[in-house]
ROVEX-133345 format. One record per atom (N, C-alpha, C, O, CB): x, y, z; residue in one letter; residue number from 1; atom name. Coordinates in nm, 3 decimals. Glycine has a CB too. Example, Ala and Ser with C-alpha at 12.3 -4.5 7.8 and 13.67 -1.06 7.14 Angstrom:
ROVEX-133345
<node px="1.319" py="-0.569" pz="0.780" residuo="A" num="1" atomo="N"/>
<node px="1.230" py="-0.450" pz="0.780" residuo="A" num="1" atomo="CA"/>
<node px="1.320" py="-0.330" pz="0.780" residuo="A" num="1" atomo="C"/>
<node px="1.424" py="-0.332" pz="0.846" residuo="A" num="1" atomo="O"/>
<node px="1.131" py="-0.447" pz="0.905" residuo="A" num="1" atomo="CB"/>
<node px="1.285" py="-0.225" pz="0.708" residuo="S" num="2" atomo="N"/>
<node px="1.367" py="-0.106" pz="0.714" residuo="S" num="2" atomo="CA"/>
<node px="1.290" py="0.003" pz="0.787" residuo="S" num="2" atomo="C"/>
<node px="1.341" py="0.114" pz="0.804" residuo="S" num="2" atomo="O"/>
<node px="1.408" py="-0.060" pz="0.572" residuo="S" num="2" atomo="CB"/>
END
This chain:
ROVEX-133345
<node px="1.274" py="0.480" pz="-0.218" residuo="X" num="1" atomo="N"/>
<node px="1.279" py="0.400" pz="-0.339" residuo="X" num="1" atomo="CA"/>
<node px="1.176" py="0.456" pz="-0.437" residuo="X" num="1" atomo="C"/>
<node px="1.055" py="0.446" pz="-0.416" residuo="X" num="1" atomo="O"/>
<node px="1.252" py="0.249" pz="-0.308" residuo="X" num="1" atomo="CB"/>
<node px="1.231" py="0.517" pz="-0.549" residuo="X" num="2" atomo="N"/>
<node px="1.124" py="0.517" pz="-0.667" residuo="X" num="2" atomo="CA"/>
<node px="1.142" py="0.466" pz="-0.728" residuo="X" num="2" atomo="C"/>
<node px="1.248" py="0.407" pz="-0.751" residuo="X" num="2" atomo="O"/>
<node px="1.089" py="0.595" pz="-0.732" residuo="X" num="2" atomo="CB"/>
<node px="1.012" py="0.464" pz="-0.804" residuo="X" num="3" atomo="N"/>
<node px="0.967" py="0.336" pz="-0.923" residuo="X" num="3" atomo="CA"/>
<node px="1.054" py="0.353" pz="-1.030" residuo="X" num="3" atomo="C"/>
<node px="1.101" py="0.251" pz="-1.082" residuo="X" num="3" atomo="O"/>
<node px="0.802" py="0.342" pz="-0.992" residuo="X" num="3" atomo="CB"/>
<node px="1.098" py="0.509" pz="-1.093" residuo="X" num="4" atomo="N"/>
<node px="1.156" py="0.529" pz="-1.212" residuo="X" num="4" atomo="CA"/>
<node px="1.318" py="0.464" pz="-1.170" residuo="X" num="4" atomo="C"/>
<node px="1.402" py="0.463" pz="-1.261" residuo="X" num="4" atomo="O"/>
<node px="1.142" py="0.703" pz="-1.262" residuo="X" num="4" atomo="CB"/>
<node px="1.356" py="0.413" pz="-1.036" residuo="X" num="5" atomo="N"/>
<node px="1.475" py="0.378" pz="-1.061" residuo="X" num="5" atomo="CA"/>
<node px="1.493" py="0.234" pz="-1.096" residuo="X" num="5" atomo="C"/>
<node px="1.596" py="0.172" pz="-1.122" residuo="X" num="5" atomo="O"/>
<node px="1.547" py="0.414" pz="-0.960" residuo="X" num="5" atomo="CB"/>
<node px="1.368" py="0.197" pz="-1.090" residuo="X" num="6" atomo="N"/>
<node px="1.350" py="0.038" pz="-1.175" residuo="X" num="6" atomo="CA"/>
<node px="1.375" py="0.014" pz="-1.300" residuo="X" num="6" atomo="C"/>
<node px="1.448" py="-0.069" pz="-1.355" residuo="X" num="6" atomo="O"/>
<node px="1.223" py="-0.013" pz="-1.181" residuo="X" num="6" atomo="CB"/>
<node px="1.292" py="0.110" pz="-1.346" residuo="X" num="7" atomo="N"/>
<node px="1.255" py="0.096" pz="-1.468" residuo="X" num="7" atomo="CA"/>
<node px="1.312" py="0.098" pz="-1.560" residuo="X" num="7" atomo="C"/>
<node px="1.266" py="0.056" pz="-1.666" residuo="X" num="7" atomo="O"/>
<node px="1.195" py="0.148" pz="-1.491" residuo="X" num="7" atomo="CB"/>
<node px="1.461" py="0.160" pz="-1.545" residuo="X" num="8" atomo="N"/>
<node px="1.572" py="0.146" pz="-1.654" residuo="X" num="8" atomo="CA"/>
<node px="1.676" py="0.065" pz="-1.607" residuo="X" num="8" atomo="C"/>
<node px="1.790" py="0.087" pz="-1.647" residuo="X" num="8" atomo="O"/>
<node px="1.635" py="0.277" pz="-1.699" residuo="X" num="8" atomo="CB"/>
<node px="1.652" py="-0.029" pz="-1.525" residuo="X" num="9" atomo="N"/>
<node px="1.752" py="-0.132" pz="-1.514" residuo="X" num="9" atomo="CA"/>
<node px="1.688" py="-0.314" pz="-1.575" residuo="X" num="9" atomo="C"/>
<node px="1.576" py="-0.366" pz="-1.578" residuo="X" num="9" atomo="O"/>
<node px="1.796" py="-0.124" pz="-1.330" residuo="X" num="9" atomo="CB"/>
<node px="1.770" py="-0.343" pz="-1.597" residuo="X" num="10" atomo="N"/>
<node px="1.719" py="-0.522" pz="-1.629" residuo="X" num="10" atomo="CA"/>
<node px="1.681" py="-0.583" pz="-1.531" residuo="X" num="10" atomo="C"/>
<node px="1.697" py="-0.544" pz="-1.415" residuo="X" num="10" atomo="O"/>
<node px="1.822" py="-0.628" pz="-1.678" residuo="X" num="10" atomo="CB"/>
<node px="1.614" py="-0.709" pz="-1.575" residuo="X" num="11" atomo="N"/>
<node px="1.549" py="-0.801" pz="-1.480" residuo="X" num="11" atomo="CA"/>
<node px="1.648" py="-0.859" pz="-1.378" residuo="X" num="11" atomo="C"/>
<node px="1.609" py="-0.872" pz="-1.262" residuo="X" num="11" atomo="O"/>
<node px="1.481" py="-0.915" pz="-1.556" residuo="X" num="11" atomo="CB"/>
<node px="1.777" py="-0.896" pz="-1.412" residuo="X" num="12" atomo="N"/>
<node px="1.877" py="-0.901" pz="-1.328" residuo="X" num="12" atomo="CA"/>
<node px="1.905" py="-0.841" pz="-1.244" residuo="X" num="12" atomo="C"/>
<node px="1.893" py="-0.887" pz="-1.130" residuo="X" num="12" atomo="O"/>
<node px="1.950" py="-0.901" pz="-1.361" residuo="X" num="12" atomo="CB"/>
<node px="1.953" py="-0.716" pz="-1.265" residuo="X" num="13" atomo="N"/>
<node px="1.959" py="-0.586" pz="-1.203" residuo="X" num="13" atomo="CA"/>
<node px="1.853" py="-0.586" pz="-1.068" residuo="X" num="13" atomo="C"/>
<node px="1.884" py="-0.598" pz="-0.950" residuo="X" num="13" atomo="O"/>
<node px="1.920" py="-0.469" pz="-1.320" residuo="X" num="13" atomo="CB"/>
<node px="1.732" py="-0.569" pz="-1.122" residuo="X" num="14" atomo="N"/>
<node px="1.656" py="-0.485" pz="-1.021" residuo="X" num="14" atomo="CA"/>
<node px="1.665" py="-0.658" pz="-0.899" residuo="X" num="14" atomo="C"/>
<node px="1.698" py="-0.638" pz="-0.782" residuo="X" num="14" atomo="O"/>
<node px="1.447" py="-0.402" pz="-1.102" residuo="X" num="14" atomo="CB"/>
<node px="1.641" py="-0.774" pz="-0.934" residuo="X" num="15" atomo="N"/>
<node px="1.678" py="-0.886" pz="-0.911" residuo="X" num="15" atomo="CA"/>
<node px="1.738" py="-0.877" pz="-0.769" residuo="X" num="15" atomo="C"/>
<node px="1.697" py="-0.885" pz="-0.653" residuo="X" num="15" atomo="O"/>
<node px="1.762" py="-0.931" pz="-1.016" residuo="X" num="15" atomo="CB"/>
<node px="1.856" py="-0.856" pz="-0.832" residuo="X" num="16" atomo="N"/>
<node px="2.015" py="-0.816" pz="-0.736" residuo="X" num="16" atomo="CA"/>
<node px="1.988" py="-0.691" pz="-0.663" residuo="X" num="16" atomo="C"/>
<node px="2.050" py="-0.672" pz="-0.558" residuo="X" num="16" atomo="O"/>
<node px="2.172" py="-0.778" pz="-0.842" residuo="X" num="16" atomo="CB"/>
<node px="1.912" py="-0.610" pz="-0.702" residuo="X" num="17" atomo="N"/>
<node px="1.916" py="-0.491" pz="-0.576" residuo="X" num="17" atomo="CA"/>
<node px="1.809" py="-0.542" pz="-0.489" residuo="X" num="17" atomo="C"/>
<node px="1.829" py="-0.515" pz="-0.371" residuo="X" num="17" atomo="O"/>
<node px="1.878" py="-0.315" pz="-0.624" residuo="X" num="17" atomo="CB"/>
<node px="1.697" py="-0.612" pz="-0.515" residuo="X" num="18" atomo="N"/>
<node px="1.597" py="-0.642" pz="-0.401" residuo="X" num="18" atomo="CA"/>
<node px="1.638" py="-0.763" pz="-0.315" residuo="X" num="18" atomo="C"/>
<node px="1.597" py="-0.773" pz="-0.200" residuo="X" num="18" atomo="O"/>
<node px="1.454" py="-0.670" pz="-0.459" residuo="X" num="18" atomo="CB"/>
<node px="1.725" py="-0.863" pz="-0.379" residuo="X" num="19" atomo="N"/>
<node px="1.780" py="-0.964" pz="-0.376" residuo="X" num="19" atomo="CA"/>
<node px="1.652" py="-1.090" pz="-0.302" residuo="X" num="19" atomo="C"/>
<node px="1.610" py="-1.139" pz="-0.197" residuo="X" num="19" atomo="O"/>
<node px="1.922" py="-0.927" pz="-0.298" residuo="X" num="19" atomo="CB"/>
<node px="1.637" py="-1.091" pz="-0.472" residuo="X" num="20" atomo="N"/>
<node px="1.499" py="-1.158" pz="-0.499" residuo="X" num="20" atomo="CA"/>
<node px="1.529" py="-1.270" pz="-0.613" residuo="X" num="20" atomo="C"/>
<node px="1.620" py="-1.230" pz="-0.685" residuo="X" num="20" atomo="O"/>
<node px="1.378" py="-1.040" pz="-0.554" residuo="X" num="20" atomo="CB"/>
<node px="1.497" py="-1.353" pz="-0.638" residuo="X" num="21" atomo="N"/>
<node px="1.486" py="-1.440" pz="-0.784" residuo="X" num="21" atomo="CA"/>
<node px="1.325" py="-1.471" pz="-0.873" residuo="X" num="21" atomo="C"/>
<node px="1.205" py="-1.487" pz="-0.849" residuo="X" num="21" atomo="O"/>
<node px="1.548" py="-1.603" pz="-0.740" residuo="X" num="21" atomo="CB"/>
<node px="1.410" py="-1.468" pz="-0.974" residuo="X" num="22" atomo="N"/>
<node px="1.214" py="-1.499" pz="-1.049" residuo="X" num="22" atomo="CA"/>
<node px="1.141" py="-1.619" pz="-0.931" residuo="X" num="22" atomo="C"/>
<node px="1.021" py="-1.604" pz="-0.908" residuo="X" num="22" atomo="O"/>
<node px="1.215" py="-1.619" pz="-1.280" residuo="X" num="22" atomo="CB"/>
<node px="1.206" py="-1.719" pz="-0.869" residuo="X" num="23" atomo="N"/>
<node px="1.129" py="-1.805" pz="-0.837" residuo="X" num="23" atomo="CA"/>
<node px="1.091" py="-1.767" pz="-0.722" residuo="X" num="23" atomo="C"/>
<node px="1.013" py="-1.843" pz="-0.665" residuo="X" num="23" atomo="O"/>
<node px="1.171" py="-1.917" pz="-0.844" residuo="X" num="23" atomo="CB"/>
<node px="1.132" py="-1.639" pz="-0.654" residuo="X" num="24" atomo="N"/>
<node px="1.045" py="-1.589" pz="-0.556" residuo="X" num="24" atomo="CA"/>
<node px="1.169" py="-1.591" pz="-0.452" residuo="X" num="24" atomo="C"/>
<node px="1.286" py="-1.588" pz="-0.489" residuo="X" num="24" atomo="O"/>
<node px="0.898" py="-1.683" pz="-0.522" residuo="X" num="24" atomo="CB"/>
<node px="1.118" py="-1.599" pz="-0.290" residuo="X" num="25" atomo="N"/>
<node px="1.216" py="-1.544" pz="-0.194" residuo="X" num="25" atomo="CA"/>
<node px="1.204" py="-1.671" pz="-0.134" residuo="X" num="25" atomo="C"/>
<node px="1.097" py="-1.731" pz="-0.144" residuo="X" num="25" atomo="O"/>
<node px="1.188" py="-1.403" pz="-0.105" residuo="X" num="25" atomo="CB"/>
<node px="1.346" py="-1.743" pz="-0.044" residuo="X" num="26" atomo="N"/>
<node px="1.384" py="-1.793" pz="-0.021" residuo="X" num="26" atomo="CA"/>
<node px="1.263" py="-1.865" pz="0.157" residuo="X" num="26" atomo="C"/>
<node px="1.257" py="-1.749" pz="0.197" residuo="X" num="26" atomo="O"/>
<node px="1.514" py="-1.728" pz="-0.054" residuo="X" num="26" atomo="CB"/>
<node px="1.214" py="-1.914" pz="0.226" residuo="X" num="27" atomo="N"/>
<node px="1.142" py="-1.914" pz="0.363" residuo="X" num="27" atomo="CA"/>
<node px="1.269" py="-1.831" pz="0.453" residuo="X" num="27" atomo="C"/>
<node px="1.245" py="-1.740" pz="0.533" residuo="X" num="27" atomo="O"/>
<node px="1.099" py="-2.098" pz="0.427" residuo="X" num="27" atomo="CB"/>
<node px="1.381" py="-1.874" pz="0.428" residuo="X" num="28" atomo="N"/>
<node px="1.476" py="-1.816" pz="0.529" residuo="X" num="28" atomo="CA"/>
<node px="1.466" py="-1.664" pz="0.506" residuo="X" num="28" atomo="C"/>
<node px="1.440" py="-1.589" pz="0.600" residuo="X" num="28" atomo="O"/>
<node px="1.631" py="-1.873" pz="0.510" residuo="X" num="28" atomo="CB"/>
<node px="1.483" py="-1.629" pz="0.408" residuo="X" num="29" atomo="N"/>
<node px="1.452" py="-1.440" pz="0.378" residuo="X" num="29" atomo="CA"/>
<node px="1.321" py="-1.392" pz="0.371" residuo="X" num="29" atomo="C"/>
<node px="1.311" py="-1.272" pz="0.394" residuo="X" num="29" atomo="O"/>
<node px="1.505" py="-1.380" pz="0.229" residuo="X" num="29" atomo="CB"/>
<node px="1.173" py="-1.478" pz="0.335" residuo="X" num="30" atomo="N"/>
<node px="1.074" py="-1.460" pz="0.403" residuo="X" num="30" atomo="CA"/>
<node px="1.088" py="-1.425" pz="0.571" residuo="X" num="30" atomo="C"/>
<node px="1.072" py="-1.310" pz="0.610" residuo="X" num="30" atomo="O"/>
<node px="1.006" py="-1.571" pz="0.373" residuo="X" num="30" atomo="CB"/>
<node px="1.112" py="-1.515" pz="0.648" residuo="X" num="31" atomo="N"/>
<node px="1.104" py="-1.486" pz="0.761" residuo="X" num="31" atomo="CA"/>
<node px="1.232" py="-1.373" pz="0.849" residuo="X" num="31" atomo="C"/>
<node px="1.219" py="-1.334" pz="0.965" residuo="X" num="31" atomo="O"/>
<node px="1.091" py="-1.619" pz="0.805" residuo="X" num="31" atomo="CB"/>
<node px="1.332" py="-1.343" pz="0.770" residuo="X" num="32" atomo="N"/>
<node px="1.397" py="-1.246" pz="0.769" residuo="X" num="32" atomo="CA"/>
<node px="1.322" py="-1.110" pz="0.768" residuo="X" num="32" atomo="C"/>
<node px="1.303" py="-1.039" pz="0.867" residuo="X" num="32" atomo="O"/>
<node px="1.474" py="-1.266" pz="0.676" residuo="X" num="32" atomo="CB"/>
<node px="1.277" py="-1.081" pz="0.619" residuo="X" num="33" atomo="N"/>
<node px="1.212" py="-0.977" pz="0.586" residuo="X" num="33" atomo="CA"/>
<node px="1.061" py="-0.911" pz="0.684" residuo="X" num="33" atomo="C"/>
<node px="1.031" py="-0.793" pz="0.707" residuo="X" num="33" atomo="O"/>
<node px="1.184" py="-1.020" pz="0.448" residuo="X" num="33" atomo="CB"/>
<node px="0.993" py="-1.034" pz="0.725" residuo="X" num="34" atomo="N"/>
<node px="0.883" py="-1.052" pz="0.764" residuo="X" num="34" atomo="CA"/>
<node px="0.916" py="-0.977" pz="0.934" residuo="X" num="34" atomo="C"/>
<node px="0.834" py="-0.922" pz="1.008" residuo="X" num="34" atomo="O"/>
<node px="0.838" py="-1.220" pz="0.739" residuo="X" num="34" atomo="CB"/>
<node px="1.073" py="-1.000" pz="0.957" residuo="X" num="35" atomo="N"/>
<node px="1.084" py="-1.017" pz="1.123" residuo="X" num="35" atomo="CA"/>
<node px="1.145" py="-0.860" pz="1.129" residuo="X" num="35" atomo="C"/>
<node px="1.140" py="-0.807" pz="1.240" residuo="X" num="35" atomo="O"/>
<node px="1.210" py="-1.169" pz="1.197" residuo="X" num="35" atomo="CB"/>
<node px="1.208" py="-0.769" pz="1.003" residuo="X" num="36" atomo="N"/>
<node px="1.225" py="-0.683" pz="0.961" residuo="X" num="36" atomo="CA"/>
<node px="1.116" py="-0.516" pz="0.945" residuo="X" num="36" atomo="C"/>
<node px="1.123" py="-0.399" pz="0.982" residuo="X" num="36" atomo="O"/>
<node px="1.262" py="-0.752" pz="0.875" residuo="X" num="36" atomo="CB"/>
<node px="1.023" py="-0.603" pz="0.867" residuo="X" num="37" atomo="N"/>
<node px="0.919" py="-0.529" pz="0.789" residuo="X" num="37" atomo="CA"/>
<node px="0.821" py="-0.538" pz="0.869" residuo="X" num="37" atomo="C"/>
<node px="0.781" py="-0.441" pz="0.933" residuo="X" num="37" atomo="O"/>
<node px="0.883" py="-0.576" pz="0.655" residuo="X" num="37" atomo="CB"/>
<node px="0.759" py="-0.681" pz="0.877" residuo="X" num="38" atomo="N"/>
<node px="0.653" py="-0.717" pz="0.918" residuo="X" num="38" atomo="CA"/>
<node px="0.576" py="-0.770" pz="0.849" residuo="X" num="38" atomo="C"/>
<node px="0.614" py="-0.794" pz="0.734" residuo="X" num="38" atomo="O"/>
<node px="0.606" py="-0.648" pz="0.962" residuo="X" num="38" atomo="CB"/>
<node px="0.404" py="-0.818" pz="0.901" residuo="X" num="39" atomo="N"/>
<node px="0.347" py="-0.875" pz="0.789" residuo="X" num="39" atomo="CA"/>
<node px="0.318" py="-0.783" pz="0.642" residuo="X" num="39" atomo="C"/>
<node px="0.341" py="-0.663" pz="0.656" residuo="X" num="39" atomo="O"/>
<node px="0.221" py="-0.927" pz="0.845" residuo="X" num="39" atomo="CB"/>
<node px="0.284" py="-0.814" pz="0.543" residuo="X" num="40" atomo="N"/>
<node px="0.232" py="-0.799" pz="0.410" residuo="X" num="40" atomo="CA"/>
<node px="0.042" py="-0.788" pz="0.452" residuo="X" num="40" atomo="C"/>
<node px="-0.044" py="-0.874" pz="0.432" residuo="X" num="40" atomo="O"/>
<node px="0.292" py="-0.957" pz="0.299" residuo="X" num="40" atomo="CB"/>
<node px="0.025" py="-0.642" pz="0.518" residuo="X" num="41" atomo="N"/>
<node px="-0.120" py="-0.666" pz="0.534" residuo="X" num="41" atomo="CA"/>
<node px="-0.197" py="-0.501" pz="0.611" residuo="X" num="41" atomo="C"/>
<node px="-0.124" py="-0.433" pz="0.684" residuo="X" num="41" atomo="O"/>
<node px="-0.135" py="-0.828" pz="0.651" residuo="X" num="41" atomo="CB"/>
<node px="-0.275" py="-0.476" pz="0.596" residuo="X" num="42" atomo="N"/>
<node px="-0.350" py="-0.353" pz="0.585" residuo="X" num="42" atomo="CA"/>
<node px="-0.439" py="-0.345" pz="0.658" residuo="X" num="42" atomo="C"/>
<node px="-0.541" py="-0.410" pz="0.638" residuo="X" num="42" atomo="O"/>
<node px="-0.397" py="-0.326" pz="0.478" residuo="X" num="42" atomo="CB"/>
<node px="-0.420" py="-0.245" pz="0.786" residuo="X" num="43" atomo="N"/>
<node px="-0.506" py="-0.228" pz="0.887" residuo="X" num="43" atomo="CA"/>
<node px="-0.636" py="-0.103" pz="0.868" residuo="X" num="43" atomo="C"/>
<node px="-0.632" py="0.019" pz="0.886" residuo="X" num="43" atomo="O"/>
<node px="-0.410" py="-0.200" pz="1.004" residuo="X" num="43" atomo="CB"/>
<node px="-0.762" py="-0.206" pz="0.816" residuo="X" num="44" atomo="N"/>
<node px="-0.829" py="-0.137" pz="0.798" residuo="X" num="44" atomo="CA"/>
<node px="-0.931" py="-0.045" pz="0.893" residuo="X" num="44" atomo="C"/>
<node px="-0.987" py="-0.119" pz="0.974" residuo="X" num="44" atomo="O"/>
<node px="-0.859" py="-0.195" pz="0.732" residuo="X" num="44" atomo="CB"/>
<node px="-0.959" py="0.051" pz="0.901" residuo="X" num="45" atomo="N"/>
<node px="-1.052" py="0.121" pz="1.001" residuo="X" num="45" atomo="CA"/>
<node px="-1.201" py="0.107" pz="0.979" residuo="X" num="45" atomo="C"/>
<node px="-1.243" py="0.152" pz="0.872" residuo="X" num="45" atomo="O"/>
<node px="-1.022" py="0.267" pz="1.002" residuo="X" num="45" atomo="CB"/>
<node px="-1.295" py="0.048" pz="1.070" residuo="X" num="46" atomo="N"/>
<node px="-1.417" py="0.062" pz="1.028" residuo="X" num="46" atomo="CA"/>
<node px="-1.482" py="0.201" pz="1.056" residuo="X" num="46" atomo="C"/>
<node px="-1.449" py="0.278" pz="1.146" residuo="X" num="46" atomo="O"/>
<node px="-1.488" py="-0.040" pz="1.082" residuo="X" num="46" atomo="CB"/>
<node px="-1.611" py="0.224" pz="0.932" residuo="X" num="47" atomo="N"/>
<node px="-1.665" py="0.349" pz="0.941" residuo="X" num="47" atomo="CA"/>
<node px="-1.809" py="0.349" pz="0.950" residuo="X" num="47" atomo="C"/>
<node px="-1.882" py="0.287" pz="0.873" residuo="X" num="47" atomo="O"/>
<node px="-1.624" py="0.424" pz="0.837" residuo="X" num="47" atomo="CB"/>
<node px="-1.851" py="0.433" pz="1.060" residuo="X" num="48" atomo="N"/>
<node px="-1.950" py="0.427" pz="1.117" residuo="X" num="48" atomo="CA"/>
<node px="-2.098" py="0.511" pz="1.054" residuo="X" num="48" atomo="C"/>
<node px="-2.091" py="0.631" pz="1.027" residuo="X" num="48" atomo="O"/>
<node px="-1.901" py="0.463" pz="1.235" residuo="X" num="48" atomo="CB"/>
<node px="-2.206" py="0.447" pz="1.039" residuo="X" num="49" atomo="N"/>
<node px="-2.311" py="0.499" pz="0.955" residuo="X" num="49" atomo="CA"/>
<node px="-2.338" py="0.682" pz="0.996" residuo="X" num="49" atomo="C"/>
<node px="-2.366" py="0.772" pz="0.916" residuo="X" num="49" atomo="O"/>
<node px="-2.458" py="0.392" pz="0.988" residuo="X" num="49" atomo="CB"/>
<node px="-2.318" py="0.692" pz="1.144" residuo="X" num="50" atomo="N"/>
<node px="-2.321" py="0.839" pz="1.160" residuo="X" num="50" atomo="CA"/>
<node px="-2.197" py="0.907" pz="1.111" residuo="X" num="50" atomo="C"/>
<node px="-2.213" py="1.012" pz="1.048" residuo="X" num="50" atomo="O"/>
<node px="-2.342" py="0.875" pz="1.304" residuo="X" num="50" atomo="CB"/>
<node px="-2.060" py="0.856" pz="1.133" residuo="X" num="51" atomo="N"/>
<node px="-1.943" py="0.958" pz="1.034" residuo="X" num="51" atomo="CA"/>
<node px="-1.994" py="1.000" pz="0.912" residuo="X" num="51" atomo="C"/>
<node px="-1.996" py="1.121" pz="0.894" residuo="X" num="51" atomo="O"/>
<node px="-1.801" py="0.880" pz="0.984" residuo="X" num="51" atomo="CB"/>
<node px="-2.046" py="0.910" pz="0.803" residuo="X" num="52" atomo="N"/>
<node px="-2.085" py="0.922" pz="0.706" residuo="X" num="52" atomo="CA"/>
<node px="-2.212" py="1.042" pz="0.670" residuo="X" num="52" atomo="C"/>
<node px="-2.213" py="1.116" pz="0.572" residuo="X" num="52" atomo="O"/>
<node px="-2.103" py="0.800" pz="0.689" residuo="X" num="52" atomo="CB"/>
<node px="-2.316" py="1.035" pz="0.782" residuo="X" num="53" atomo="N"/>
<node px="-2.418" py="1.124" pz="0.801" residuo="X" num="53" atomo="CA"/>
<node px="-2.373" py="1.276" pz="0.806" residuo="X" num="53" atomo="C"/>
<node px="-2.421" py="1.367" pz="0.738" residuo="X" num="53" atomo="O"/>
<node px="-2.485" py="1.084" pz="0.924" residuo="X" num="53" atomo="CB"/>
<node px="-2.282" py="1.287" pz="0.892" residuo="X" num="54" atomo="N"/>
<node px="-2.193" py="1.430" pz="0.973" residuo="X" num="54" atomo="CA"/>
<node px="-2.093" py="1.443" pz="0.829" residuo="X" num="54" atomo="C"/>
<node px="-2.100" py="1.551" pz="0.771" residuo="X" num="54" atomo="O"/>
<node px="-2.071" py="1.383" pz="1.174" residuo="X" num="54" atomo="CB"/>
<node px="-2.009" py="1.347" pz="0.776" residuo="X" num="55" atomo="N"/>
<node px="-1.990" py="1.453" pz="0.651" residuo="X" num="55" atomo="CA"/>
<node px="-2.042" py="1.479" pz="0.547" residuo="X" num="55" atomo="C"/>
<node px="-2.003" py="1.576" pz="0.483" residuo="X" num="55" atomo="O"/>
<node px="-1.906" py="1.449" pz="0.600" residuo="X" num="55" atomo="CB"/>
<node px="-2.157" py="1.390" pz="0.495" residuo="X" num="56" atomo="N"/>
<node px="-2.253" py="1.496" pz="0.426" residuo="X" num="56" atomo="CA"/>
<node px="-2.285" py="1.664" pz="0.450" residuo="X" num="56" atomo="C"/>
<node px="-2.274" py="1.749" pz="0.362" residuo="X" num="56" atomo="O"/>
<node px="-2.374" py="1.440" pz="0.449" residuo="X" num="56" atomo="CB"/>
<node px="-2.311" py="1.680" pz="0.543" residuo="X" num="57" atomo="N"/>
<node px="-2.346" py="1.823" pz="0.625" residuo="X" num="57" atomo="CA"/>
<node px="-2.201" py="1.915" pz="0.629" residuo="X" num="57" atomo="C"/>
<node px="-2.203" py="2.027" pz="0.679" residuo="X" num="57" atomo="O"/>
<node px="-2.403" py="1.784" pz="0.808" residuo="X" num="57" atomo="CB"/>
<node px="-2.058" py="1.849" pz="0.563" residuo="X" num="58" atomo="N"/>
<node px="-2.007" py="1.903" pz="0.551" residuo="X" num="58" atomo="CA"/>
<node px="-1.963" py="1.906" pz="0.462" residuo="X" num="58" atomo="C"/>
<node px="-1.843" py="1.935" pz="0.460" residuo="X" num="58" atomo="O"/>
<node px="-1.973" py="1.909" pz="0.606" residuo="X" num="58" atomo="CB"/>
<node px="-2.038" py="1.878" pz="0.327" residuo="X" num="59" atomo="N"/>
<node px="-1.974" py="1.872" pz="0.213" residuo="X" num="59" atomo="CA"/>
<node px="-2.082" py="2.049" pz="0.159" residuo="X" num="59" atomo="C"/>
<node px="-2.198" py="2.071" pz="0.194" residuo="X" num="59" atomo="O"/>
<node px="-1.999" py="1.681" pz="0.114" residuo="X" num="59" atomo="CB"/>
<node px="-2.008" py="2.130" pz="0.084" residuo="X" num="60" atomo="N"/>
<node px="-2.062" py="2.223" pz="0.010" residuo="X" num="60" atomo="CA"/>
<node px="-2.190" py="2.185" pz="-0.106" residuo="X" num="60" atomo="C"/>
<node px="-2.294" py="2.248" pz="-0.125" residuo="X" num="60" atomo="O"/>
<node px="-1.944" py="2.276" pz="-0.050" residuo="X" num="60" atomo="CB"/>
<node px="-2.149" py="2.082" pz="-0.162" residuo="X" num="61" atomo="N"/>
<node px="-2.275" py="1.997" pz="-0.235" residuo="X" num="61" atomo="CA"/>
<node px="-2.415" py="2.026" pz="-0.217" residuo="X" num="61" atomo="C"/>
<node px="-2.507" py="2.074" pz="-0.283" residuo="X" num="61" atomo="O"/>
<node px="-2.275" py="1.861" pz="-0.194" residuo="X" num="61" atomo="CB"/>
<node px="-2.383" py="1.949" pz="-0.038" residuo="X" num="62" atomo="N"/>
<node px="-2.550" py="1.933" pz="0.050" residuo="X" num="62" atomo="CA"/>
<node px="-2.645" py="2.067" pz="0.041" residuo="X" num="62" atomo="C"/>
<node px="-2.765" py="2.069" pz="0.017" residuo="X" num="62" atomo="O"/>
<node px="-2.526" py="1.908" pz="0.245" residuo="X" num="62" atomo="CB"/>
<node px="-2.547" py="2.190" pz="0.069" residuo="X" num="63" atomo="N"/>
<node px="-2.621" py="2.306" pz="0.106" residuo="X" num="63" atomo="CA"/>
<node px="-2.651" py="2.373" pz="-0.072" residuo="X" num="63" atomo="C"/>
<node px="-2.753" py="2.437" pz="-0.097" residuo="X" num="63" atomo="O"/>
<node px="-2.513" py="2.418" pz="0.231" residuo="X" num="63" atomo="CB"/>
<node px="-2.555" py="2.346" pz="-0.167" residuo="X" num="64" atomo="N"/>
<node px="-2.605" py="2.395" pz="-0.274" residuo="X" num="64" atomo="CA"/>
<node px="-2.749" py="2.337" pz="-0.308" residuo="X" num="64" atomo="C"/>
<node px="-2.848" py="2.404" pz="-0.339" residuo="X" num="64" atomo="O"/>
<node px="-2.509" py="2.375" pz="-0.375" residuo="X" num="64" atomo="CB"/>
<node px="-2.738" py="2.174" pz="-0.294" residuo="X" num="65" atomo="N"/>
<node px="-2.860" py="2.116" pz="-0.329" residuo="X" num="65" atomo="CA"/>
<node px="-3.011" py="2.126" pz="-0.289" residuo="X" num="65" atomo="C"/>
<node px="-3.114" py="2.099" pz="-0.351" residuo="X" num="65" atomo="O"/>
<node px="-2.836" py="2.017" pz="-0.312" residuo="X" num="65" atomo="CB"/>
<node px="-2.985" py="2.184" pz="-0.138" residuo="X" num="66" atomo="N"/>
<node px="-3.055" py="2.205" pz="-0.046" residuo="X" num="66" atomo="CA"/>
<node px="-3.114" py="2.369" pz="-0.086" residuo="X" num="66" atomo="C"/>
<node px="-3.235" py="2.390" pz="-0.093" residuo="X" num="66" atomo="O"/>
<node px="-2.969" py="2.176" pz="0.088" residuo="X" num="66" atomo="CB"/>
<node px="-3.019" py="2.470" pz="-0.110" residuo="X" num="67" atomo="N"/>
<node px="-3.094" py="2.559" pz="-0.198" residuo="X" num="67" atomo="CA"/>
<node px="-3.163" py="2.562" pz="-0.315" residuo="X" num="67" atomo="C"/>
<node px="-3.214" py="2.667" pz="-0.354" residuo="X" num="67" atomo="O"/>
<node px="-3.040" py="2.625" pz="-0.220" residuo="X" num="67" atomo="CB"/>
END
């Protein structure tokens, strides 16, 4: 799906292809979509104070600065 194929259709249109309404999605096609897709949510990775240490030392930066 690209964005530019939105963008030249009407509010109807794009509407009917997501099969969505302005007032939003139905609980029955929420939990459709949801059982489909999955949740709406972003598995973040935590990052550790030494990763951060170790790529300094690998950035080209460090050693210019360092000269």
């Amino acid at each position: 799906m690209e964005f530019s194929t939105y963008t030249n259709k009407s509010i109807e249109e794009v509407f009917l292809k997501l099969k969505a309404s302005k007032s939003g999605l139905s609980k029955k096609e929420v939990v459709l979509r949801q059982g489909e897709y999955g949740l709406n949510e972003v598995q973040a990775k935590g990052i550790k104070v030494w990763d951060i240490l170790l790529r300094q030392f690998k950035s080209p930066f460090f050693y210019l600065l360092v000269i």
